[in-house]
C-alpha positions in Angstrom: 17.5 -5.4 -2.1 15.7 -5.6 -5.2 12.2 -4.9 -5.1 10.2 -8.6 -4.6 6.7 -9.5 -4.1 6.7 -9.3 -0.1 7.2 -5.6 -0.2 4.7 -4.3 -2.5 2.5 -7.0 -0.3 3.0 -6.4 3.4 0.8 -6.9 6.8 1.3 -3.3 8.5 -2.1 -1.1 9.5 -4.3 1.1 8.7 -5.2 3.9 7.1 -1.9 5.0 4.6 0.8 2.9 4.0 3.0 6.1 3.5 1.3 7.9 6.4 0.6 5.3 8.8 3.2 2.3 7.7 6.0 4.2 6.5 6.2 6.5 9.8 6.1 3.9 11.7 8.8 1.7 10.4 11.1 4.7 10.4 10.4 5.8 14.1 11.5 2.1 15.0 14.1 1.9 13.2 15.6 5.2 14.8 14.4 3.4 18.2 16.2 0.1 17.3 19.8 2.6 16.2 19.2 4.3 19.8 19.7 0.9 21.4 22.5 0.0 19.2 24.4 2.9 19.8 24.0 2.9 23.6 22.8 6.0 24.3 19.2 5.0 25.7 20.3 6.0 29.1 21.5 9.3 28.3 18.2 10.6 26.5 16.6 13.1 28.2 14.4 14.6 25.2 13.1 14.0 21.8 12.0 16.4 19.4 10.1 14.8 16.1 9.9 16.9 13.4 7.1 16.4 10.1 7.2 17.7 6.6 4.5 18.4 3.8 2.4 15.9 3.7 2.7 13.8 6.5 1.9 17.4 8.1 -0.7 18.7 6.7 -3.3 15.2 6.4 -1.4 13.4 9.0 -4.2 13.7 11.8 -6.7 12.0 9.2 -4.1 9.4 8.2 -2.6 8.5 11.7 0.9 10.1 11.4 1.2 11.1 14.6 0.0 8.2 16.5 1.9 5.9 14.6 5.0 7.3 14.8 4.8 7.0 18.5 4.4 3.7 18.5 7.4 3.4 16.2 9.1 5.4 18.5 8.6 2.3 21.2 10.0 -0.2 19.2 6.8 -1.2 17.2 6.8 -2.7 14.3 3.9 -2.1 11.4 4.2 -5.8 10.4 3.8 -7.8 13.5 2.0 -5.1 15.4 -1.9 -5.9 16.2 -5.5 -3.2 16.3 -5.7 -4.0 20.2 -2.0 -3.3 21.2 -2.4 0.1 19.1 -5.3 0.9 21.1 -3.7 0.1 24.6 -0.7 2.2 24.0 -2.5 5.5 22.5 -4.5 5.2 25.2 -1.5 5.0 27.7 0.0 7.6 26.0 -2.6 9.8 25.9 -3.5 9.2 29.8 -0.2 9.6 31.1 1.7 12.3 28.7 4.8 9.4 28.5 6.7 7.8 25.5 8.1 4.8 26.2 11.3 5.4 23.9 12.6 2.0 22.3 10.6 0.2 24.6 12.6 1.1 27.6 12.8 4.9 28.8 9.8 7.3 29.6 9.8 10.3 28.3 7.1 13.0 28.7 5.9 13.3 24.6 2.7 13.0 23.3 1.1 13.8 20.4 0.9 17.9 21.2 4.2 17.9 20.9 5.2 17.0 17.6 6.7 20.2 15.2 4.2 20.6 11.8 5.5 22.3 8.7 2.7 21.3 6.6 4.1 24.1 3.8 7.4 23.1 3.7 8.9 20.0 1.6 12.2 19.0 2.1 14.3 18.3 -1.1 13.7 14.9 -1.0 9.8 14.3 -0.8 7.1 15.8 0.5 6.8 13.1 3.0 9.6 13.8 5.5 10.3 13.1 9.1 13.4 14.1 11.3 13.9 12.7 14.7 16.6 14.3 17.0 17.1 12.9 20.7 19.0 15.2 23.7 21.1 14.8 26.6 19.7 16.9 30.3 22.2 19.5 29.0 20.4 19.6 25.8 23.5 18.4 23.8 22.4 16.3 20.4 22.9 12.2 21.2 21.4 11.2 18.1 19.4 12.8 15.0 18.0 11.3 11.4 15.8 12.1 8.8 13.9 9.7 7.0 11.1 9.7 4.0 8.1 7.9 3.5 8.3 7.0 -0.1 4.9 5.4 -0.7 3.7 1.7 0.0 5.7 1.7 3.4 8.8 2.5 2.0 11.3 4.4 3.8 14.6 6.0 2.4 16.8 7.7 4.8 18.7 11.2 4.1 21.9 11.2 3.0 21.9 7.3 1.9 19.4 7.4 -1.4 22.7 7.2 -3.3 23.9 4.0 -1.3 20.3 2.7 -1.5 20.2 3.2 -5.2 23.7 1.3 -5.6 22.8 -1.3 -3.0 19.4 -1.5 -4.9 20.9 -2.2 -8.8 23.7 -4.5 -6.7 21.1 -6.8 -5.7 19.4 -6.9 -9.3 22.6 -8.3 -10.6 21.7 -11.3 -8.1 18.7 -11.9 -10.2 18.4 -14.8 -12.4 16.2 -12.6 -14.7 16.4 -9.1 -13.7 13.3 -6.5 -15.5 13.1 -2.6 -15.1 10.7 -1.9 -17.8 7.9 -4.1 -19.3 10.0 -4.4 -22.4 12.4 -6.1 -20.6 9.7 -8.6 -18.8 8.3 -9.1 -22.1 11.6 -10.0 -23.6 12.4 -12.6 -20.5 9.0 -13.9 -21.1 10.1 -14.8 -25.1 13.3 -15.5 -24.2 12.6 -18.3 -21.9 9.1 -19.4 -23.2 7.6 -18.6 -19.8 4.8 -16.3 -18.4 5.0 -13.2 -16.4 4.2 -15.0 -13.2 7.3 -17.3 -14.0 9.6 -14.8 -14.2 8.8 -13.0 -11.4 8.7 -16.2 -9.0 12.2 -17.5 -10.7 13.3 -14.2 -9.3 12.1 -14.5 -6.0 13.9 -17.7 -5.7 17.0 -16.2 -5.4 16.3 -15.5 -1.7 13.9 -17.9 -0.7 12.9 -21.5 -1.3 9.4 -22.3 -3.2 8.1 -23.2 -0.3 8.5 -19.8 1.2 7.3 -18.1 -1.7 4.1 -20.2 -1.4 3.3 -20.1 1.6 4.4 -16.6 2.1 1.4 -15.8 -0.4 -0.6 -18.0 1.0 -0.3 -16.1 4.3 -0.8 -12.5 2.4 -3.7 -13.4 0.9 -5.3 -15.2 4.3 -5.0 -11.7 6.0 -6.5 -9.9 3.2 -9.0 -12.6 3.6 -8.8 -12.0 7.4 -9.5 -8.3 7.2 -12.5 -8.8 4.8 -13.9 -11.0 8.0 -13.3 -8.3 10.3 -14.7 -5.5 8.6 -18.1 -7.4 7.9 -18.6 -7.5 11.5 -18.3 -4.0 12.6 -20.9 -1.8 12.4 -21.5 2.2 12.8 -19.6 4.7 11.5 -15.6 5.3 11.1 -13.9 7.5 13.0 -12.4 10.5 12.3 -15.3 12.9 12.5 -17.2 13.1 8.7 -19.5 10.2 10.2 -19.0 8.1 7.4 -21.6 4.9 7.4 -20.2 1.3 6.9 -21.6 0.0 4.5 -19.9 -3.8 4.0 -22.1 -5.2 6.8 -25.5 -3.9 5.2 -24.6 -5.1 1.8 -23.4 -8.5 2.6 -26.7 -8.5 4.3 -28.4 -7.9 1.3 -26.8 -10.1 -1.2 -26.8 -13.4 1.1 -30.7 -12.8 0.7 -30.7 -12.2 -2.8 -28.0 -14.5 -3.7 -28.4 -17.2 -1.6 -25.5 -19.5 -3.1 -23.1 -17.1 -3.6 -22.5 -18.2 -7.3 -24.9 -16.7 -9.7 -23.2 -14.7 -12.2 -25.4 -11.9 -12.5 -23.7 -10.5 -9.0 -20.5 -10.8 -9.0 -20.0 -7.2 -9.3 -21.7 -6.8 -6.1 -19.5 -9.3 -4.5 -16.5 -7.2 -6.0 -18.1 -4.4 -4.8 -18.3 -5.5 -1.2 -14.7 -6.8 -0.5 -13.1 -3.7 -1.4 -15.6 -2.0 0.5 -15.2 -4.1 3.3 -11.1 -4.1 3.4 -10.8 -0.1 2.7 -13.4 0.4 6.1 -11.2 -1.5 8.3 -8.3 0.6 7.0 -9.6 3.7 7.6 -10.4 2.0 11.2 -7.1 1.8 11.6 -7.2 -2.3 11.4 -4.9 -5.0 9.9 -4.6 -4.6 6.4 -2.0 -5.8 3.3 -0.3 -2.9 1.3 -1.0 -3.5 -2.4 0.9 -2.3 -2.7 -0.5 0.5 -0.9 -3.0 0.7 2.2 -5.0 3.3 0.4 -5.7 1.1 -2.6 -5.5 -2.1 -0.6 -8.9 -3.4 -1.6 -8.5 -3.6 -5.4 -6.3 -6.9 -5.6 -8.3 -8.4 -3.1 -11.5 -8.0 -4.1 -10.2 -8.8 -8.3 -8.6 -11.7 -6.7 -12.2 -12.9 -5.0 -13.5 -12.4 -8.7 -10.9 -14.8 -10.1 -11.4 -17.4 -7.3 -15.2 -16.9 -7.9 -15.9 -16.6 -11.8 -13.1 -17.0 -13.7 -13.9 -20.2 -16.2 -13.4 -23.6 -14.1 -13.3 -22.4 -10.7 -16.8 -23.6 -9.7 -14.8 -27.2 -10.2 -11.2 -26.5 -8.5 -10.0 -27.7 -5.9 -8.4 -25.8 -2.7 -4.6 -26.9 -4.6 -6.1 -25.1 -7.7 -7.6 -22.0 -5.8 -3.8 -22.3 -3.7 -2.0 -22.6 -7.4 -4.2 -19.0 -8.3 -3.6 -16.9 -5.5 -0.2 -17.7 -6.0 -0.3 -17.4 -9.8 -2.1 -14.3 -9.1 0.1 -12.0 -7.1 3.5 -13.0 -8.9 2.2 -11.4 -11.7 0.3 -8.3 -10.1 3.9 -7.9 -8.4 6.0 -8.1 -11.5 3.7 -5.1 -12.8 4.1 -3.6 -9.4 8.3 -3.6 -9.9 8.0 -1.5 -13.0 5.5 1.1 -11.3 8.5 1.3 -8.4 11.4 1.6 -10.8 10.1 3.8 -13.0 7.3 6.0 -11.4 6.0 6.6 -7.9 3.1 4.7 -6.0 3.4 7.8 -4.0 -0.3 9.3 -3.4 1.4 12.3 -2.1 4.4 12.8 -4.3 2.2 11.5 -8.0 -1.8 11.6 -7.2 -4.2 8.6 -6.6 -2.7 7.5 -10.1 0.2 6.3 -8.1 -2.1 4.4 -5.5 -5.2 3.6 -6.9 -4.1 3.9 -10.8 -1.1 0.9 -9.9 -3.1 -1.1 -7.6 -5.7 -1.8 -10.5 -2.9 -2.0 -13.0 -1.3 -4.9 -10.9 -5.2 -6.5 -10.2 -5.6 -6.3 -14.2 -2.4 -8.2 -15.1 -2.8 -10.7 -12.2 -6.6 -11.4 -13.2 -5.1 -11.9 -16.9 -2.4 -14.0 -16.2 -4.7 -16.5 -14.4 -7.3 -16.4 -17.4 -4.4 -17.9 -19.3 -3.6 -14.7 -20.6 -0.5 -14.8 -23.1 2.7 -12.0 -21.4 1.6 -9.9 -24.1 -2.0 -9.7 -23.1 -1.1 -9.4 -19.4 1.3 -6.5 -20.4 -1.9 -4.9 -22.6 -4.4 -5.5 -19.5 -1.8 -3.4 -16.7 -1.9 -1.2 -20.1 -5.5 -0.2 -20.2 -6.1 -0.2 -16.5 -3.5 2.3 -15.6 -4.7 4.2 -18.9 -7.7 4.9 -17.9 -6.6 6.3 -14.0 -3.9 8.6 -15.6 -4.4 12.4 -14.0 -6.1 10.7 -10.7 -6.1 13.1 -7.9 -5.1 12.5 -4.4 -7.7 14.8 -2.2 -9.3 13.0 0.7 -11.8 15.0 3.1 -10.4 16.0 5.9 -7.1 14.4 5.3 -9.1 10.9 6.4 -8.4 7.7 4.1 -12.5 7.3 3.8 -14.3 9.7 0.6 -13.3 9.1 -1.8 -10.9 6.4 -1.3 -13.1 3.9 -0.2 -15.4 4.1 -3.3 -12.6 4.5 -5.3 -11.5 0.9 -4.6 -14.4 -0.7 -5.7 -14.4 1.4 -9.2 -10.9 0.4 -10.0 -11.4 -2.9 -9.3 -14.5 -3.1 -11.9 -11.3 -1.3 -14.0 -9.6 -3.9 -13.5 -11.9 -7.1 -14.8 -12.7 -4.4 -17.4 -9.1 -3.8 -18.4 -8.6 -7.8 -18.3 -11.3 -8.9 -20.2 -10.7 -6.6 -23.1 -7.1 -7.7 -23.5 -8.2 -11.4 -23.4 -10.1 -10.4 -26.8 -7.4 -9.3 -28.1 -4.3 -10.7 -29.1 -1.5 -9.3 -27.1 -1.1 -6.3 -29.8 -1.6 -2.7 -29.1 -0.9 0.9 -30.0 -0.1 2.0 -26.4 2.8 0.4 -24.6 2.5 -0.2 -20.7 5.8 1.4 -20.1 4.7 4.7 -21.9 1.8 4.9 -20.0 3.8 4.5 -16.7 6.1 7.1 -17.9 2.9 9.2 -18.6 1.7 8.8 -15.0 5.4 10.0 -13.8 5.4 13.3 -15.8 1.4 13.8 -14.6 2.4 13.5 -11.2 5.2 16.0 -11.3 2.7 18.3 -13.6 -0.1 18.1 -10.8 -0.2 21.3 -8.9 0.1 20.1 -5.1 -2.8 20.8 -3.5 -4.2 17.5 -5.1 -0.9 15.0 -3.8 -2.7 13.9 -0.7 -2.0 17.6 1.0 -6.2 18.0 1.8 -5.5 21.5 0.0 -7.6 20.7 -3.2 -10.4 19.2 -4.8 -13.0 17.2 -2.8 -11.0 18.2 0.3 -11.6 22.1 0.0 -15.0 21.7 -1.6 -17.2 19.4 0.4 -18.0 20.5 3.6 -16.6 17.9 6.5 -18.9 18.4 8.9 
């Protein structure tokens, strides 16, 4: 299907939507084709195989673990922090897979095959799952790749995908691969980018889904804010990094005792993606926007447009409703063209492709709700992504924490930035969005490796973890 709003914005869990989500939802989809294809019964064996990235940083990012619980038939989406908890633990007690939810097999973690230095043709995040018989005859094998923002592709079918993929754009009232093309919709039809992407979404569901389907994504963002301001301590994974979210909402409740006086708002920005990017690295309920590792930047621009655009201290909860709403049609219209044309791949394109997208979408969504004309939102995604082009991808121990978790809070300060300077303006500018996206494409394939989210380079080799 065409790429819509609901999967650059899903509920999965922490810490990578690549490394975490994407694993997952291929591991159960292999368990779910086991079931299918009958030969539960006669498995006696599995062997999982990772490549390349999911290799070398998946410890840090929760790889293994999660494709386990793939393997048992979980799903990223419906799958809660306590039920990941109780199985691992399970797991780790008793040595035993519970494959597709039904057969015990004697797997854990140890025995998962690593080629961190090899890269299949594909992408550097591949998996391959083989399943045996007691005679050690193959029942059933796949290989599948985690393409960034939970996205799988599996090997063999990309060119099926692809066709299936440009069929269901010809469903589209107002189909877009470029943001020359969404501009020219926009002119064509007198509407706003918003419009155009929610006429789209149309197609397969009713307005009333599309509503309340944001609705619901921006209540768990909202919901995972709540949850990280009440944890305390450090995060796991072994560089003893300090939560900070609890400390500073602490601190601005007492010296902003309203929670509306201008003169913070950056500090209020500050803390949501803060707060969201600790309880991913936890491991907790998170929305992919459109990746885990930058899933604090729409979020916490989004708090900033409920909070300070002009006229929200006077809306109502329809207006706020009518915003959010407003808000992520357009951050996911710029999120399509960063999909169709480039990567939002850390590990096959840099943080550009995470963090540089994430507060390219949060800039044209935070425009587009100031009553920013297309050609200003277009000029606001411009800037943002601009100014992230070369962004390296090379966390500390392979662990979603420093810098991600700073790095959040920065782009989303991008982000206002990037919006408020195309709201001066007038829509016109030197620098088209789509030749900065094509800019960030040919960066990521320039970038030498060892700073794709490999813990090879950078930060990762040259602060010590411990």
């Amino acid at each position: 299907m065409a790429v819509g709003v609901f999967d650059l914005f899903s509920v999965g869990i922490g810490p990578s939507s690549s490394h975490t989500v994407g694993p997952m939802r291929a591991g159960a989809v292999f368990a779910s084709e086991l079931k299918d294809a009958g030969v539960l019964d006669s498995v006696a064996s599995l062997r999982v195989d990772l490549y390349g990235s999911l290799a070398a940083t998946g410890r840090g990012h929760g790889t293994f673990t999660a494709t386990l619980l793939g393997m048992e038939g979980y799903e990223p989406e419906l799958i809660l922090p306590d039920e990941v908890e109780e199985r691992l633990a399970s797991i780790a007690e008793t040595g035993k897979l519970n494959l597709a939810g039904e057969v015990l097999l004697d797997y854990a973690v140890e025995d998962m095959v690593l080629h961190p230095l090899t890269v299949l043709p594909r992408h550097t995040n591949g998996m391959k799952f083989a399943v045996s018989d007691a005679e050690g005859n193959v029942l059933k094998e796949a290989t599948f790749f985690s393409v960034g923002g939970g996205f799988i592709v599996r090997e063999g079918e990309e060119s099926a995908a692809q066709a299936e993929l440009e069929e269901s754009k010809k469903e589209l009232p107002l189909p877009f691969r470029t943001a020359a093309e969404l501009l020219g919709r926009c002119a064509s039809k007198g509407l706003g980018i918003s419009d155009i992407m929610f006429i789209n979404e149309r197609a397969s569901r009713s307005e009333e889904e599309i509503r309340e389907g944001l609705l619901h994504i921006w209540a768990v963002m909202e919901a995972c804010v709540e949850t990280s301001l009440q944890r305390e301590g450090v995060l796991p994974g072994g560089l003893k990094v300090r939560r900070r979210a609890p400390d500073w909402l602490e601190r601005l409740l007492k010296e902003d005792k309203d929670r509306n006086d201008p003169k913070y708002w950056q500090e209020w920005v500050n803390l949501i993606a803060l707060a969201v990017n600790e309880e991913n690295a936890s491991g907790g309920r998170v929305v992919t926007a459109p990746t885990n590792g930058a899933a604090g930047i729409i979020p916490a621009v989004l708090y900033y447009a409920l909070n300070y655009a002009p006229g929200m201290d006077k809306a109502t909860q329809a207006d706020k409703d009518d915003v959010v709403v407003k808000f992520l049609l357009a951050a996911s219209a710029v999120g399509v063209l960063y999909k169709e044309q480039a990567s939002i791949s850390g590990a096959e394109v840099g943080c550009q492709g995470e963090v540089g997208s994430a507060s390219s979408m949060a800039a044209a969504g935070l425009a587009e709700v100031m009553g920013g004309s297309p050609g200003q939102v277009e000029n606001a995604a411009e800037i943002a992504m601009e100014h992230n082009l070369g962004l390296t991808c090379d966390p500390i121990g392979g662990l979603v924490q420093i810098p991600c978790i700073e790095r959040n809070a920065i782009a989303a300060a991008k982000a206002i930035n990037a919006a408020k300077m195309a709201l001066w303006g007038d829509g016109t500018h030197r620098v088209s969005l789509d030749e900065v996206i094509v800019t960030m494409r040919e960066t990521g394939k320039d970038m030498s490796h060892k700073y794709k989210e490999t813990a090879m380079g950078g930060l990762a080799v040259n602060v010590v973890e411990c």
